[in-house]
C-alpha positions as a Markdown table, in Angstrom:
| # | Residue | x | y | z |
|---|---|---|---|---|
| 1 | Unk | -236.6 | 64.2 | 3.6 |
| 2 | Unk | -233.8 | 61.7 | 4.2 |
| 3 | Unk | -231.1 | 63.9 | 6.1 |
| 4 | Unk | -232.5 | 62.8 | 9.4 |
| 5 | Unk | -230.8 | 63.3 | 12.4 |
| 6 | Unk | -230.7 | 61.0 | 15.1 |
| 7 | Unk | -229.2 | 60.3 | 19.1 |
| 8 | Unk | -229.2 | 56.7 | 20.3 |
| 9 | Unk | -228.2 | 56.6 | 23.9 |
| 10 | Unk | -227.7 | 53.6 | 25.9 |
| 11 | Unk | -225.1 | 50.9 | 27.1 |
| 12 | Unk | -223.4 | 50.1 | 30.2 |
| 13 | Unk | -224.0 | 46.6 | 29.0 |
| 14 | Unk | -224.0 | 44.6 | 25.7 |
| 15 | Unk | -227.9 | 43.9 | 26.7 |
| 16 | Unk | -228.4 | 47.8 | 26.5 |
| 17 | Unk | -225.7 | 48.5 | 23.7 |
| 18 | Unk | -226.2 | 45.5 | 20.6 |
| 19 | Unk | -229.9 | 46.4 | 20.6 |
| 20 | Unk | -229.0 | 50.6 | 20.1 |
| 21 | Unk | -226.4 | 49.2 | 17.2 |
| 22 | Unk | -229.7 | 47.2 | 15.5 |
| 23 | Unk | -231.9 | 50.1 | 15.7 |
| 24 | Unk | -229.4 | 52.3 | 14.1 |
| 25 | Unk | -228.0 | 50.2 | 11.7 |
| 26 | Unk | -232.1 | 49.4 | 10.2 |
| 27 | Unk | -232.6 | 53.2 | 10.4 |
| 28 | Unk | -229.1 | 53.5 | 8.2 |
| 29 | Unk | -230.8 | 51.2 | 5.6 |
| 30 | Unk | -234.1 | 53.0 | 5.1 |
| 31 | Unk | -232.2 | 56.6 | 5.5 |
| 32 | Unk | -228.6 | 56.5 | 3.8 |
| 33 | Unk | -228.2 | 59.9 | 4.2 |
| 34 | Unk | -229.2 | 60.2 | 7.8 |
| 35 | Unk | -226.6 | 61.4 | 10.8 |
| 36 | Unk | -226.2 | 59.2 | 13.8 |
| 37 | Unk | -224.3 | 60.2 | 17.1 |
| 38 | Unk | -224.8 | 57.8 | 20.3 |
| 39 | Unk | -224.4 | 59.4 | 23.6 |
| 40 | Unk | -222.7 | 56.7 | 26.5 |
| 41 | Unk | -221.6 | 56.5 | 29.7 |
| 42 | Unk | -217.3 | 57.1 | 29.5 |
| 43 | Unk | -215.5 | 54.3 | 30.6 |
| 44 | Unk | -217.9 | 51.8 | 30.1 |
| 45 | Unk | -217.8 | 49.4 | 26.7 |
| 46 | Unk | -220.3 | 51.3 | 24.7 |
| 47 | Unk | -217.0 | 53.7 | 24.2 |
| 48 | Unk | -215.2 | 51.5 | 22.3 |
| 49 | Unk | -218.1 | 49.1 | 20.7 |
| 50 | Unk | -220.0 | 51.6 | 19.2 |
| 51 | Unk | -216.7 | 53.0 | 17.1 |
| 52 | Unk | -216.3 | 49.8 | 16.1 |
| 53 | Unk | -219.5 | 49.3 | 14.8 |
| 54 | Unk | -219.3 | 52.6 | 12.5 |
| 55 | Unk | -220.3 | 55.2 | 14.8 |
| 56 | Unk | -219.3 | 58.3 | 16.4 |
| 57 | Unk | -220.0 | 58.1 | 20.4 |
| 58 | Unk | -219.6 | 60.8 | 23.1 |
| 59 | Unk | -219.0 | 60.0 | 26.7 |
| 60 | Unk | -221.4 | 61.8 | 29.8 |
| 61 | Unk | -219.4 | 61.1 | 33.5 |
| 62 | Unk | -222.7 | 59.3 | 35.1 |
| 63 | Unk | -222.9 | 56.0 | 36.8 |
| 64 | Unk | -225.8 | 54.5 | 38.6 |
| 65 | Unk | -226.2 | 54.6 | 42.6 |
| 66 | Unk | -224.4 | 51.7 | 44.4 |
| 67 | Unk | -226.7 | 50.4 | 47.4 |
| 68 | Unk | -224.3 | 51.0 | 49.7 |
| 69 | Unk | -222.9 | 54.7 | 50.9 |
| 70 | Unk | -219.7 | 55.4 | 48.8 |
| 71 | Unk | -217.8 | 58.1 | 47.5 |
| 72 | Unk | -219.4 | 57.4 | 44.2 |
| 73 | Unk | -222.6 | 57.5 | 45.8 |
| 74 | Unk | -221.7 | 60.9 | 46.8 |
| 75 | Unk | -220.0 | 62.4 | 43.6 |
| 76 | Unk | -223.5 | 61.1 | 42.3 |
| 77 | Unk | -225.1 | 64.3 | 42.0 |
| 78 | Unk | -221.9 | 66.2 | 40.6 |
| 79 | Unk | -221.8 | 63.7 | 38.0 |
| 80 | Unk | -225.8 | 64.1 | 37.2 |
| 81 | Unk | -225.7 | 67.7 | 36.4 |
| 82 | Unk | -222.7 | 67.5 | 34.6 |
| 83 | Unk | -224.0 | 65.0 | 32.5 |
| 84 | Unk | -227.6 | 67.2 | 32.1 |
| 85 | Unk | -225.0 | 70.2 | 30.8 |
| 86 | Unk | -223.4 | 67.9 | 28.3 |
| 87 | Unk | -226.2 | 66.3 | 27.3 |
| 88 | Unk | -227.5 | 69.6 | 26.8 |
| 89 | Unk | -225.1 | 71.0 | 24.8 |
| 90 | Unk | -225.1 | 68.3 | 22.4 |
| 91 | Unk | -228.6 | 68.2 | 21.6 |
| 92 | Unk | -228.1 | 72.1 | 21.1 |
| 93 | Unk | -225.1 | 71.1 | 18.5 |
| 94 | Unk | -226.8 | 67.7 | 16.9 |
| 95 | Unk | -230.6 | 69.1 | 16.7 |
| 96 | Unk | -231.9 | 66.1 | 16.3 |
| 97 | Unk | -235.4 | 64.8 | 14.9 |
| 98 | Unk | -235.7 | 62.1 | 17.2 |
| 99 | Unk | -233.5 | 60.5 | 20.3 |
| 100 | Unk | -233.6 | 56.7 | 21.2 |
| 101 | Unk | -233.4 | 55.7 | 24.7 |
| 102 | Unk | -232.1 | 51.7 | 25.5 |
| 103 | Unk | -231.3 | 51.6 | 28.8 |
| 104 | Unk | -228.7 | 52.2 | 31.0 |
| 105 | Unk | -227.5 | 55.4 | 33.0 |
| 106 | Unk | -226.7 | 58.0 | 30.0 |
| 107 | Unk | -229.6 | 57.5 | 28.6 |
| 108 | Unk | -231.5 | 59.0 | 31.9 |
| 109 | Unk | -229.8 | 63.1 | 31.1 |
| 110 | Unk | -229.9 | 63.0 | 27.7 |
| 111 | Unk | -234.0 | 61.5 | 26.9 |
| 112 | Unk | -234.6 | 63.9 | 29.6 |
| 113 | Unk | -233.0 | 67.1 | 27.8 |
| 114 | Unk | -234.3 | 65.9 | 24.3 |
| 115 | Unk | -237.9 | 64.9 | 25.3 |
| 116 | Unk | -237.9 | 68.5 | 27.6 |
| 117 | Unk | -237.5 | 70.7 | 24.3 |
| 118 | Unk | -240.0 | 68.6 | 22.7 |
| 119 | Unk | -237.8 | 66.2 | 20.4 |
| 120 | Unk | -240.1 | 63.2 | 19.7 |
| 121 | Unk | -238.2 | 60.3 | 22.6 |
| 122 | Unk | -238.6 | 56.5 | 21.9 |
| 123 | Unk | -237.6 | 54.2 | 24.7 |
| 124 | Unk | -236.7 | 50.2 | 24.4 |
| 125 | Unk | -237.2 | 48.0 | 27.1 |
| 126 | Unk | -235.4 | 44.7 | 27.0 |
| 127 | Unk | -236.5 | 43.1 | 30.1 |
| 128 | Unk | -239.6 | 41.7 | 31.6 |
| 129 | Unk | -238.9 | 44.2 | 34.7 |
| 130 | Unk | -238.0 | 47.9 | 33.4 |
| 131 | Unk | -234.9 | 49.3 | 34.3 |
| 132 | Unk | -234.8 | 52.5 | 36.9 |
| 133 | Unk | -233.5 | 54.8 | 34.1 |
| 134 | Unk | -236.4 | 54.3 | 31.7 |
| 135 | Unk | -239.0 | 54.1 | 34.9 |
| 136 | Unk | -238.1 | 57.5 | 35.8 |
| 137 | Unk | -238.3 | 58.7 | 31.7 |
| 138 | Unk | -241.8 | 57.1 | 31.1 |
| 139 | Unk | -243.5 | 60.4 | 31.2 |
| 140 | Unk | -241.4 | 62.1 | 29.1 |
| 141 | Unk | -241.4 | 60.5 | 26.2 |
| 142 | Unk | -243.6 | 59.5 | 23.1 |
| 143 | Unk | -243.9 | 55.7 | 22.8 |
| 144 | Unk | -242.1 | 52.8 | 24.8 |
| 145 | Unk | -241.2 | 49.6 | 23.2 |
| 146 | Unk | -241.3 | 46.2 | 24.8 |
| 147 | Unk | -240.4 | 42.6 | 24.8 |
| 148 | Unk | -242.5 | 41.3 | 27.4 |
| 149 | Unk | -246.6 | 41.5 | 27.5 |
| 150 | Unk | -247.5 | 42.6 | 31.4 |
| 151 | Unk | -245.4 | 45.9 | 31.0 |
| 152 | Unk | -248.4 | 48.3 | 32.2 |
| 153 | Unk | -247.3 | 47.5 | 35.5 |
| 154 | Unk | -244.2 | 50.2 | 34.8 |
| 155 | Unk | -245.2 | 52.1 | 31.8 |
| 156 | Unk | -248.6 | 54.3 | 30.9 |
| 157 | Unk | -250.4 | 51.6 | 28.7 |
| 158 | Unk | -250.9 | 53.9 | 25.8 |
| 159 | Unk | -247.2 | 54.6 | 24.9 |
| 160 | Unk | -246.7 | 50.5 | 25.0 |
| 161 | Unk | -245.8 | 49.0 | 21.8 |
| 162 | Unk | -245.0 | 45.3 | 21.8 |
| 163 | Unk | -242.1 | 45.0 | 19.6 |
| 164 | Unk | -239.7 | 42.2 | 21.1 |
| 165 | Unk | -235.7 | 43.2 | 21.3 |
| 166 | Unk | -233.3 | 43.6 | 18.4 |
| 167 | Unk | -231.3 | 40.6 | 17.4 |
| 168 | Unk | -228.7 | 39.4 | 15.3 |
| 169 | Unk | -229.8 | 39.9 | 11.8 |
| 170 | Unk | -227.7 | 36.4 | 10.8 |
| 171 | Unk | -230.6 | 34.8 | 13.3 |
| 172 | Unk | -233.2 | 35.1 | 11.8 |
| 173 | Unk | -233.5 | 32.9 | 9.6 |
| 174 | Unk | -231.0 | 29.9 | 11.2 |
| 175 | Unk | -230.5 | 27.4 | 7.9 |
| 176 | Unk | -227.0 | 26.8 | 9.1 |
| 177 | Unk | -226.5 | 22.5 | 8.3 |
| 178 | Unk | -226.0 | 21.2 | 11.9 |
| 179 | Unk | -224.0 | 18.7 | 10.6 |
| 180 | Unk | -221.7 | 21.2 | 9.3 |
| 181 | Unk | -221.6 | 22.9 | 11.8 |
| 182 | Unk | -220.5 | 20.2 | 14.4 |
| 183 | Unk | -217.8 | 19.3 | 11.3 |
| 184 | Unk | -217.0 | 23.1 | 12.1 |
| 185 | Unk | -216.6 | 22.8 | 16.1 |
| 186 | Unk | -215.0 | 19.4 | 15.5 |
| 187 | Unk | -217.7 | 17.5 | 17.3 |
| 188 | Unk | -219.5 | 14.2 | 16.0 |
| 189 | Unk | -222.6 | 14.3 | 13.5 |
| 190 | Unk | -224.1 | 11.3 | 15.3 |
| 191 | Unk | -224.0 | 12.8 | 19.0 |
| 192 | Unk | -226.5 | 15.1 | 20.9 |
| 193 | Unk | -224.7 | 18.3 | 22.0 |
| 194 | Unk | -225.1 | 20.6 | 24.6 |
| 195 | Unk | -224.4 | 24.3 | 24.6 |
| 196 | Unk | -223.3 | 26.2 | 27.5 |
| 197 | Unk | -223.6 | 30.2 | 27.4 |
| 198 | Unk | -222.4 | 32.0 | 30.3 |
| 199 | Unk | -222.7 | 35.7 | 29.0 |
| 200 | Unk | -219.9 | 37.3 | 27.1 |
| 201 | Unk | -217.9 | 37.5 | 30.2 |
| 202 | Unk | -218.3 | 33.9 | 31.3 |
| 203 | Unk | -219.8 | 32.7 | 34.4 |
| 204 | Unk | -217.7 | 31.4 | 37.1 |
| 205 | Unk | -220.3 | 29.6 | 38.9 |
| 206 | Unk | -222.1 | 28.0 | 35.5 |
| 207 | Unk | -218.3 | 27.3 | 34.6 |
| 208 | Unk | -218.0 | 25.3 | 37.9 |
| 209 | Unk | -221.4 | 23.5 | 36.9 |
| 210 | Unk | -220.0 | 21.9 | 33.5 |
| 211 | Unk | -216.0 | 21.3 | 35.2 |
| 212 | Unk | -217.7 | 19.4 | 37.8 |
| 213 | Unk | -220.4 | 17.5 | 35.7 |
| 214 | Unk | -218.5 | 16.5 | 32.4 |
| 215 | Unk | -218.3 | 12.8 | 33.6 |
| 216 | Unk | -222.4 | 12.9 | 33.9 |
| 217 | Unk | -222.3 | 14.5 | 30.7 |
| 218 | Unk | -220.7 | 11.9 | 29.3 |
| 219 | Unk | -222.6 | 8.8 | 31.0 |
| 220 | Unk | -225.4 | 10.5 | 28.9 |
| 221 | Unk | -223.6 | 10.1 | 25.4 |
| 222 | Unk | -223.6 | 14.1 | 25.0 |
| 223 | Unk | -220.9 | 16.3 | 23.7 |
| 224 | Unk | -220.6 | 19.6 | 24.9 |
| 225 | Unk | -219.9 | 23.0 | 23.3 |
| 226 | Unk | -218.7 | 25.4 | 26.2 |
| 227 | Unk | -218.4 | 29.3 | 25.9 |
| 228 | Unk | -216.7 | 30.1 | 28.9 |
| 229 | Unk | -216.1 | 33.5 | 28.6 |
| 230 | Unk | -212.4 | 35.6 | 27.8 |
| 231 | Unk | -211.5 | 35.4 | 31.7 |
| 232 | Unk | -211.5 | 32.0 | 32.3 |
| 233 | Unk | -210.5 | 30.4 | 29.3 |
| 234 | Unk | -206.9 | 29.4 | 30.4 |
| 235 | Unk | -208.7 | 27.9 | 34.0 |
| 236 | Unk | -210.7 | 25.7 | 31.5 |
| 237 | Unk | -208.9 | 24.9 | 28.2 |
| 238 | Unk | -207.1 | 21.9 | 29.4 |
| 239 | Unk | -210.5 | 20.1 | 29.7 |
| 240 | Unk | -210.7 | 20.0 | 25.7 |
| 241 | Unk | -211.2 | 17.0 | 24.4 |
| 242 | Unk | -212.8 | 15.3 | 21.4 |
| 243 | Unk | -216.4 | 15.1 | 23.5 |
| 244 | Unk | -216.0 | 18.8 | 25.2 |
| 245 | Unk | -214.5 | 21.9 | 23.1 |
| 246 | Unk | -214.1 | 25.0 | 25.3 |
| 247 | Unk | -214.3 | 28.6 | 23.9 |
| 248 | Unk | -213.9 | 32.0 | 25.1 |
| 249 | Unk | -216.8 | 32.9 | 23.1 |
| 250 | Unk | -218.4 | 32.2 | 20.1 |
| 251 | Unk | -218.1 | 34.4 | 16.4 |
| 252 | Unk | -220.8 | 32.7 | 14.3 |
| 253 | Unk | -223.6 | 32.5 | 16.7 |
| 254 | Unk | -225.9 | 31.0 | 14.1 |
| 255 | Unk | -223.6 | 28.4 | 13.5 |
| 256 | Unk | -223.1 | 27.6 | 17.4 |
| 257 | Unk | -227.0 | 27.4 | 17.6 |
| 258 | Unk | -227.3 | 25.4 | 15.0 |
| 259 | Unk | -225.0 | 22.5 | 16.6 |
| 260 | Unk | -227.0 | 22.0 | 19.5 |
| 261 | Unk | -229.6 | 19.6 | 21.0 |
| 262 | Unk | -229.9 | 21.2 | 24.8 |
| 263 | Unk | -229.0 | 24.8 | 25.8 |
| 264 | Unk | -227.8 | 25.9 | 29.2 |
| 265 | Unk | -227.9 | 29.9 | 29.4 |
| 266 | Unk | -227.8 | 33.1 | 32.0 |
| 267 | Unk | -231.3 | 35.1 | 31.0 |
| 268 | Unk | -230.1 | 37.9 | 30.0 |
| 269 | Unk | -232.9 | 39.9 | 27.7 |
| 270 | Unk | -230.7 | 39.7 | 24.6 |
| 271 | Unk | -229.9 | 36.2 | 25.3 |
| 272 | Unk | -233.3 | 35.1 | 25.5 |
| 273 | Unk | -234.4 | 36.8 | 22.6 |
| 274 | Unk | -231.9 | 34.9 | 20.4 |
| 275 | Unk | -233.0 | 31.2 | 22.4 |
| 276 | Unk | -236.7 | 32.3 | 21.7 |
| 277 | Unk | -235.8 | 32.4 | 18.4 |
| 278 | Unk | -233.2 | 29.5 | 17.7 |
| 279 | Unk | -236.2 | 27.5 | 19.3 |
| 280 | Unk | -234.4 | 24.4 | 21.6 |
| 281 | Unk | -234.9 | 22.8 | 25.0 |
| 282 | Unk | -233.4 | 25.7 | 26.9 |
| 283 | Unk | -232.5 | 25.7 | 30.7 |
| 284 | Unk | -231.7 | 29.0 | 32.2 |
| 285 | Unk | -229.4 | 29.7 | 35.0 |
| 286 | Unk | -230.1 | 33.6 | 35.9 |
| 287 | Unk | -227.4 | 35.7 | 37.2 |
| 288 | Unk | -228.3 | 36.8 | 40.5 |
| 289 | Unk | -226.3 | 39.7 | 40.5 |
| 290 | Unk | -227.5 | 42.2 | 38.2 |
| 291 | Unk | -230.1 | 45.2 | 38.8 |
| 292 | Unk | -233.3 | 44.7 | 40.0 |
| 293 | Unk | -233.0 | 40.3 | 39.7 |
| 294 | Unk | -234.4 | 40.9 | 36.1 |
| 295 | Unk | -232.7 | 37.6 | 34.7 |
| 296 | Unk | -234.5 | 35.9 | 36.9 |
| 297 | Unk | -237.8 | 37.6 | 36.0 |
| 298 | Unk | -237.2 | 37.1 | 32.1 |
| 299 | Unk | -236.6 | 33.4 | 33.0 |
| 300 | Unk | -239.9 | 33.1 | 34.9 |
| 301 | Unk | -241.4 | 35.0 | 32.0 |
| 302 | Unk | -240.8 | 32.1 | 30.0 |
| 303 | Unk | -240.8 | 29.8 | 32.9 |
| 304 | Unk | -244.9 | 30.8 | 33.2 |
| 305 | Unk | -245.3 | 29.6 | 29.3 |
| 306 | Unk | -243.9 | 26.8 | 29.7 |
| 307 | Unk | -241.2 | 27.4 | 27.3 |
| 308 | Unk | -238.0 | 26.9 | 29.6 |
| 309 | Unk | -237.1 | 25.6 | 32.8 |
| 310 | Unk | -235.2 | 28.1 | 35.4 |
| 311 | Unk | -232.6 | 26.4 | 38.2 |
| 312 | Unk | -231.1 | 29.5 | 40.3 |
| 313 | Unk | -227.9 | 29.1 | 41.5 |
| 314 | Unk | -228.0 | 28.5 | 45.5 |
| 315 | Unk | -230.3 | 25.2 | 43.9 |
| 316 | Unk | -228.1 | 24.1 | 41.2 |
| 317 | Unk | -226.0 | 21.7 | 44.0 |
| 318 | Unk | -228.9 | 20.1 | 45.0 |
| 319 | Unk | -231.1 | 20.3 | 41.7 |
| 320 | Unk | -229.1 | 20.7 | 38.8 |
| 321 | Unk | -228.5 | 16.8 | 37.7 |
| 322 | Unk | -232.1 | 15.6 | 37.9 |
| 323 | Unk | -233.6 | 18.6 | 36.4 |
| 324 | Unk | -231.4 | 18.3 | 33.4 |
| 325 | Unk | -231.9 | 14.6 | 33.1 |
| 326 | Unk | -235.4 | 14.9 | 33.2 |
| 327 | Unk | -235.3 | 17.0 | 30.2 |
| 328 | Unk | -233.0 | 14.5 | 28.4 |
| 329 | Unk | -235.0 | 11.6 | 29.1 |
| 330 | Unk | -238.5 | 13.4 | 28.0 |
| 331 | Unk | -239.1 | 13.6 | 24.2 |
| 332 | Unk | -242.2 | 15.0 | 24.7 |
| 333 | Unk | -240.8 | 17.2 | 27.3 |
| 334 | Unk | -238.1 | 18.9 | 24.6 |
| 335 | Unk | -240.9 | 19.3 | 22.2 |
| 336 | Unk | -242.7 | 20.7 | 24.2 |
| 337 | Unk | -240.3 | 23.1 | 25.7 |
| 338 | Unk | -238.8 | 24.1 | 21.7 |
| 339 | Unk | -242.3 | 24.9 | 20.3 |
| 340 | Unk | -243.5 | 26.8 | 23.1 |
| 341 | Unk | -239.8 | 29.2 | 23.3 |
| 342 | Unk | -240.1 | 29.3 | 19.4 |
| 343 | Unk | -243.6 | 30.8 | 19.7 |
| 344 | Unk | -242.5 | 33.5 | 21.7 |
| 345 | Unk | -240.1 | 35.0 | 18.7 |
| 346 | Unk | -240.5 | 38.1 | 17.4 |
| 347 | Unk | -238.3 | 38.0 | 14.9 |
| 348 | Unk | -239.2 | 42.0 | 13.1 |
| 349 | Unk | -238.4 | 43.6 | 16.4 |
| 350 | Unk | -236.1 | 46.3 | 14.9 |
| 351 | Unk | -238.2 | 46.7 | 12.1 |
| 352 | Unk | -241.1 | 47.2 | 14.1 |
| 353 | Unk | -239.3 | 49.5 | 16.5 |
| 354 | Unk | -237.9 | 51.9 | 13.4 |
| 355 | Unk | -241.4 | 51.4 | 12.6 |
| 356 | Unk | -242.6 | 53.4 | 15.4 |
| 357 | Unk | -239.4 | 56.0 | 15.5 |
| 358 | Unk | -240.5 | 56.7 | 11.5 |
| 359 | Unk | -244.1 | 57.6 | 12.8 |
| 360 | Unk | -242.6 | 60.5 | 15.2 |
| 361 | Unk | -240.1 | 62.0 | 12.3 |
| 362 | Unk | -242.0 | 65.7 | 11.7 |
């Protein structure tokens, strides 16, 4: 049988929805004939990047609870059995032979409707530190995948499959030339070259970091390759120069990688999937800002294998210029850190996780 049906359902974030696009897009290639409907949250981005990826979306009215009392806070449980109807009703319409859970708030109704009528339920995990939405679904459903070992502290350890996250299939296998790919950013082929990621929507205070540190950049020889992020671009763009080239973000990613010598990066789970994999002396900078710290704990993750060093942001004043020297100096130190991030890749995530949605399919 190849007329499978499936519901992905995640988002909120590009760390919840990019890893729901790879899993369908792998399950497209082994099943052409299969039908494919993600459930999001409306309003948020997985609304209009899932359409542009090739796939039909519908939108449940859920959000997560803020900390603080607020009218959302109490429109919360309006908006949760609403969304249980909806998602109700399209699992009634779609019938589907299995539903895939990423993360995020929809994804909390609609695994809960599906894995209740007994529709086999996968759930990914991207982060070292599970998300309340699949906490609350790990009883419901039929296996869990994860990117971090340690993850029987939230999940039942039987329904744990160790899988990694879903990345960019163009990252795999990295042969990009770096020095065409300097040629390509217009940087020199003789120079080392750091890379600064600060999420897709640029980080203010890491974008603070390089403004005020260029000159110590450059004391060190090193040219640097700055995504800054769509909202800050015209604070920063006058700071271009033949040593520093400042993007909102970045198209070719395996390109990008493949230009630089040092790596400074927020931890998001996707994020540090791709860095695991691109293998280079990484130093991460976690937001502190999103739910439940979790950059922070996939930084000390790899901060506990010695595969990366972690600076958090009330230490980056006092911190920030002999920790990154120190890396700089050390070639043993960068060898050290690239070998150890490169052997935490798990580069047939997607595959493996199909792998385990194929096993349920009755």
């Amino acid at each position: 049988m190849d007329n499978y049906r499936f519901i992905i359902s995640g988002g909120g974030t590009g760390g919840h929805i990019y890893p729901a696009i790879s899993i369908a897009d792998e399950l497209k290639r082994r099943h052409p004939n299969a039908e494919f409907l993600f459930v999001g949250a409306k309003d948020r981005m997985e609304m209009e990047k899932v359409p542009q990826a090739g796939y039909k979306i519908e939108g449940l009215w859920i959000t997560g609870i803020q900390r603080k009392l607020t009218l959302k806070n109490l429109m919360f449980p309006f908006k949760l059995i609403s969304s249980l109807i909806k998602a109700s009703k399209i699992v009634t319409k779609f019938k589907p032979h299995a539903v895939v859970g990423t993360g995020g708030f929809a994804s909390g109704p609609l695994l809960k409707v599906a894995s209740g009528r007994g529709i086999p339920c996968v759930l990914q995990e991207q982060n070292s530190f599970a998300g309340i939405t699949n906490k609350l679904l790990k009883d419901k459903v039929a296996k869990i995948c994860v990117a971090y070992d340690g993850m029987e502290r939230f999940f039942p350890e039987d329904k744990i499959v160790k899988t990694g996250n879903p990345v960019r299939a163009d990252l795999i296998t990295i042969n990009e030339d770096k020095n065409e790919a300097l040629q390509f950013f217009g940087l020199e082929t003789g120079r080392k070259t750091l890379l600064v990621l600060g999420g897709s929507l640029g980080s203010k205070r890491i974008n603070n970091l390089i403004a005020e540190n260029l000159g110590f950049f450059r004391s060190l020889g090193l040219q640097v390759l700055w995504q800054c992020g769509k909202g800050y671009i015209e604070t920063y763009k006058h700071l271009n120069s033949d040593t520093v080239k400042v993007h909102a973000f970045f198209n070719d990613m395996a390109k990008t990688y493949a230009a630089a010598d040092f790596i400074i990066s927020r931890s998001g789970a996707g994020a540090v999937s791709e860095l695991c994999l691109v293998g280079k002396p990484t130093i991460f900078i976690p937001s502190p800002v999103v739910a439940e710290d979790h950059q922070t704990k996939n930084a000390q993750a790899l901060v506990a294998e010695d595969a990366a060093i972690m600076i958090k942001e009330g230490n980056l004043d006092e911190d920030f210029k002999a920790r990154f020297q120190s890396v700089f100096e050390s070639k043993e130190l960068q060898q050290d850190l690239a070998k150890n991030i490169k052997a935490l890749a798990l580069p047939n995530a997607t595959k493996d996780i199909c792998d385990e949605i194929e096993k349920l399919l009755n």
